[in-house]
C-alpha positions as CSV (number, residue, x, y, z in Angstrom):
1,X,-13.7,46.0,-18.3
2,X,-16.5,43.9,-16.1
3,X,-15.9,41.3,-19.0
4,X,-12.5,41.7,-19.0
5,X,-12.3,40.4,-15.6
6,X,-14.9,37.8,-15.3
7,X,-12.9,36.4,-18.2
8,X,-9.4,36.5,-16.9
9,X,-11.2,34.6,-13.4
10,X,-13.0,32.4,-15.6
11,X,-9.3,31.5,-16.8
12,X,-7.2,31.2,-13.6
13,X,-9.9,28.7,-12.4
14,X,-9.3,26.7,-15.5
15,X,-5.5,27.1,-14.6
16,X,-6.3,26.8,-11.0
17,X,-8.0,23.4,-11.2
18,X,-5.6,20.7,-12.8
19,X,-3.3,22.5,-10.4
20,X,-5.5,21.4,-7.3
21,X,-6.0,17.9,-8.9
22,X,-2.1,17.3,-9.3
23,X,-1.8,18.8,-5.1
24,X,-4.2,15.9,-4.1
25,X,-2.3,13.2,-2.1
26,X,-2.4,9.9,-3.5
27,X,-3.2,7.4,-0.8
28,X,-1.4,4.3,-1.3
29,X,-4.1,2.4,0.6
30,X,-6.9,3.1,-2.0
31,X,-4.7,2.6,-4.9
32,X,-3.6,-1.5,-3.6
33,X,-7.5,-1.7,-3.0
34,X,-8.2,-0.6,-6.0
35,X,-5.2,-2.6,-7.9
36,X,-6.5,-5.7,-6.0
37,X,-10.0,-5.6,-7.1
38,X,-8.7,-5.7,-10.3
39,X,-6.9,-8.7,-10.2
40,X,-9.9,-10.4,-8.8
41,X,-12.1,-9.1,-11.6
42,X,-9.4,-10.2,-13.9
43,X,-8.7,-13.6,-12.5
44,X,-12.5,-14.2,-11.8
45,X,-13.6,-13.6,-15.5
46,X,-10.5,-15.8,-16.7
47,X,-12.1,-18.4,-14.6
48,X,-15.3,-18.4,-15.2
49,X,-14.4,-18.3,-19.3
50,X,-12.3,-21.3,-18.8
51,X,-14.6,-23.4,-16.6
52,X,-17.1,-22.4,-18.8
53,X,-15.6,-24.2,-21.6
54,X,-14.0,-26.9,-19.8
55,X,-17.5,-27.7,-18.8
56,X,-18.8,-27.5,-22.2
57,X,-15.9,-30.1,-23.2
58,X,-16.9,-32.9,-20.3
59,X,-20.2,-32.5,-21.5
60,X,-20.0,-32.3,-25.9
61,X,-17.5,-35.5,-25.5
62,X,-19.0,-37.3,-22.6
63,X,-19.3,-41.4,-23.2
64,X,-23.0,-41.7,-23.4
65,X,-22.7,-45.9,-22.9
66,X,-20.6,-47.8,-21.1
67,X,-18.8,-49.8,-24.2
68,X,-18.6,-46.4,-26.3
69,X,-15.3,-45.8,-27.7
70,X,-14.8,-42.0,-28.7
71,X,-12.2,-41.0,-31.5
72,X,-10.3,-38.2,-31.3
73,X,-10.9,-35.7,-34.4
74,X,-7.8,-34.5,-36.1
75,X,-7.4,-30.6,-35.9
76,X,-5.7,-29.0,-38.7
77,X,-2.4,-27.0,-38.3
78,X,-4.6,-23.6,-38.0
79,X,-6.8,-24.9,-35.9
80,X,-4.1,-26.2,-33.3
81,X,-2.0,-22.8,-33.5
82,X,-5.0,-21.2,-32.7
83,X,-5.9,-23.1,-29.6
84,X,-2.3,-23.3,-28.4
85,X,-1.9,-19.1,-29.2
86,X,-4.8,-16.9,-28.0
87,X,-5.4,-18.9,-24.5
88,X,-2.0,-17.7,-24.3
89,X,-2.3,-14.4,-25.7
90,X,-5.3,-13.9,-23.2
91,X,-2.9,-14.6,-20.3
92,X,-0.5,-12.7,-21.6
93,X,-2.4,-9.6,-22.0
94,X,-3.9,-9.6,-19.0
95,X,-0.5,-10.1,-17.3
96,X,1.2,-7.1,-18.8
97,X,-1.9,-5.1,-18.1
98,X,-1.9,-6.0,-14.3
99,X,1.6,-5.5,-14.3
100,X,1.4,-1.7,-15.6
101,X,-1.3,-0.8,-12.8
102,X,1.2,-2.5,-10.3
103,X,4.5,-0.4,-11.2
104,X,1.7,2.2,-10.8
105,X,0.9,1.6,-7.5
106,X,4.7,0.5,-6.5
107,X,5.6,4.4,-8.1
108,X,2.9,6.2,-5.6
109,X,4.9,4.2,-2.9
110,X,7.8,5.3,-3.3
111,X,7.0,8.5,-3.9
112,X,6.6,10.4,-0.8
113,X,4.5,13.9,-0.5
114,X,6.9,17.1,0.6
115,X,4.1,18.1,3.0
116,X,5.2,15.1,5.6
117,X,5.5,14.1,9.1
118,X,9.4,12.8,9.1
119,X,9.6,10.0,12.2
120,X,12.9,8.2,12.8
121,X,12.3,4.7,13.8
122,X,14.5,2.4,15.6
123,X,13.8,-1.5,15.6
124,X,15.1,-4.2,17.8
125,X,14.0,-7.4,19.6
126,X,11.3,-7.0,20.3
127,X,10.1,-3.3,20.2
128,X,9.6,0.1,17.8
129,X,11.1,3.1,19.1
130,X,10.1,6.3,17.6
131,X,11.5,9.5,17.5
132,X,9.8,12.9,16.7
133,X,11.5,15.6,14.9
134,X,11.6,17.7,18.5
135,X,13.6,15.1,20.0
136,X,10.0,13.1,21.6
137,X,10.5,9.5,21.6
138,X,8.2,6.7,22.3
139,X,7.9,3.2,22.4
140,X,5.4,0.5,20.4
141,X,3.0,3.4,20.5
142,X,3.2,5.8,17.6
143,X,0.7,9.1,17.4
144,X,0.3,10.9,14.6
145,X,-2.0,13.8,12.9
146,X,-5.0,12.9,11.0
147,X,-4.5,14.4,6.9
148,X,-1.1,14.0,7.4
149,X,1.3,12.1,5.2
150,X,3.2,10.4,7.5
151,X,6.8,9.4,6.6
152,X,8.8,6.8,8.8
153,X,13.1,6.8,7.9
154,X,13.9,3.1,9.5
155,X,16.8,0.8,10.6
156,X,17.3,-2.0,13.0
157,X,20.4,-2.4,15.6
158,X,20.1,-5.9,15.6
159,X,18.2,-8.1,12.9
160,X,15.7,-7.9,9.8
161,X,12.6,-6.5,10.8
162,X,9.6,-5.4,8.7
163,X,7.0,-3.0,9.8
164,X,4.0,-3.7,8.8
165,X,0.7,-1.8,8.8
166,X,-2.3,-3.7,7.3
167,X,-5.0,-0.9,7.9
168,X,-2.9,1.3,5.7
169,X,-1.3,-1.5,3.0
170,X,2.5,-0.7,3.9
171,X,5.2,-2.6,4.6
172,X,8.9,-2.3,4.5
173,X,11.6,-4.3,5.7
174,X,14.1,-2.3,9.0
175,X,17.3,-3.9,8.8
176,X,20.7,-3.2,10.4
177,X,23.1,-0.9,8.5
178,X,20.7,0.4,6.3
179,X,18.1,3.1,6.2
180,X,14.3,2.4,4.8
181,X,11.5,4.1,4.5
182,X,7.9,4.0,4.2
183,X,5.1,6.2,4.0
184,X,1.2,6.1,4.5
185,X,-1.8,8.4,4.9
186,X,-3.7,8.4,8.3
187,X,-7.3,10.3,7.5
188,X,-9.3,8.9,9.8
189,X,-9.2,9.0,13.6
190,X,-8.6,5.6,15.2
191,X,-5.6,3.2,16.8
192,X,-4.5,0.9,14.3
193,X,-2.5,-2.1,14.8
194,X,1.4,-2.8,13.5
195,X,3.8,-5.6,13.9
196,X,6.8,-7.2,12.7
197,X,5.9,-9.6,9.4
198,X,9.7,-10.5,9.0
199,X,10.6,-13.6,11.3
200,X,12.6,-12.0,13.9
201,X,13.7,-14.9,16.8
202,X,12.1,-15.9,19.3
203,X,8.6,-14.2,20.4
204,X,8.6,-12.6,17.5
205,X,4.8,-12.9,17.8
206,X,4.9,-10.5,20.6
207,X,6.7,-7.4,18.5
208,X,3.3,-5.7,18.1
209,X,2.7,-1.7,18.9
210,X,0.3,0.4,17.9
211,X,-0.4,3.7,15.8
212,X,-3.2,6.2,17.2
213,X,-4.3,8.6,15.4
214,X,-5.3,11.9,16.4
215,X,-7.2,15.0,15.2
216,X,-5.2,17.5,14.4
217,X,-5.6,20.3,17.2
218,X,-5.0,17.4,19.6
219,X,-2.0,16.1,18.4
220,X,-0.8,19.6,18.1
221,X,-1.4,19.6,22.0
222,X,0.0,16.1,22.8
223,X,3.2,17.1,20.8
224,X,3.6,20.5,22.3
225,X,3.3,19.0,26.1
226,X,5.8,16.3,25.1
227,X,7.8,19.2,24.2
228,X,8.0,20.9,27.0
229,X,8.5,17.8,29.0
230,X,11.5,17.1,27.5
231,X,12.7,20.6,27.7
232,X,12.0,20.6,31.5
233,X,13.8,17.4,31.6
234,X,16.9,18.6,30.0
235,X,17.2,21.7,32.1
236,X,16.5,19.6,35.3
237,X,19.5,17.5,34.2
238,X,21.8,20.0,33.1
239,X,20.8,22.0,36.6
């Protein structure tokens, strides 16, 4: 029975752990790191294979006296199908490769965890106004939870905008009659810097903000105050 039992655990961790890989959050910041390494490494190597024998050309053929007169050899049909087709295969290659890992990457973008932090976020000329799922609005200054996916619904009441977060690789364009979104993971505690990266009139420079993030127990207490602040305001009012 002791066997018994220490098998059947032995199994549900075997069950239990591809089931805890597939719950881990994909951060979309690591994986356009990651994709552009790649296309460094890529372009890099492509480079230095290239140069490499370009170099090697300048220097086989160089004219070794002033009155030397080179001749061109003739390549055969193989030969120049061959030079014309795997530079170009090589290019190729490489291109659809980088291109999978990118509709990789674009796929983790779009695809938005269910354990989220919903903001509505209003753009304009030349400010971001957030509001909370309580009702809590603020303005150019956005707070959120650290190990929280964070998930921003968008739209603009006057022109194209496009919120852009560099610290966390996102952007998305907030335009008028239309709803957007964008999501990004916040892990570490900090304030972080957006602005607008779609050319919106006149000091569009200016339409900066900022996101601060918080640990979790105290932006469990800066939401719950906020809370009751606008409760007390409402009552006030309606008194």
């Amino acid at each position: 029975m002791h066997r018994l039992r220490r098998a059947l655990a032995g199994g549900l961790a075997l069950v239990a752990l591809p089931l805890a890989a597939a719950a881990e959050i994909k951060n979309p910041a690591r994986a356009w790191d990651a994709l552009w390494r790649e296309y460094l490494i890529d372009v890099g190597i492509i480079f230095v294979v290239f140069a490499g024998i370009g170099a090697w050309f300048m220097w086989r053929y160089r004219r070794r006296s002033p009155d030397e007169q080179g001749t061109a050899p003739r390549l055969s049909r193989t030969a120049a199908v061959g030079w014309a087709v795997i530079p170009m295969f090589a290019f190729m290659a490489d291109d659809f490769y980088l291109a999978a890992k990118t509709w990789n990457v674009w796929n983790i973008y779009r695809d938005v965890p269910a354990d989220r932090l919903e903001i509505k976020l209003d753009s304009a000329m030349w400010r971001w106004d957030f509001t909370y799922p309580n009702g809590v609005k603020a303005t150019n200054e956005l707070r959120v939870p650290a190990g929280k996916p964070i998930m921003l619904r968008m739209t603009s009441i006057d022109v194209v905008h496009s919120f852009y977060l560099p610290d966390f690789r996102v952007k998305e364009d907030s335009m008028p009659g239309r709803v957007t979104y964008l999501w990004f993971y916040p892990r570490t505690p900090g304030e972080y810097v957006t602005t607008c990266a779609e050319f919106c009139g006149m000091m569009h420079s200016k339409m900066t903000g900022k996101v601060i993030v918080l640990p979790p127990e105290q932006f469990s207490a800066w939401y719950g105050d906020e809370s009751r602040k606008l409760a007390a305001g409402k009552t006030a009012s309606g008194g």
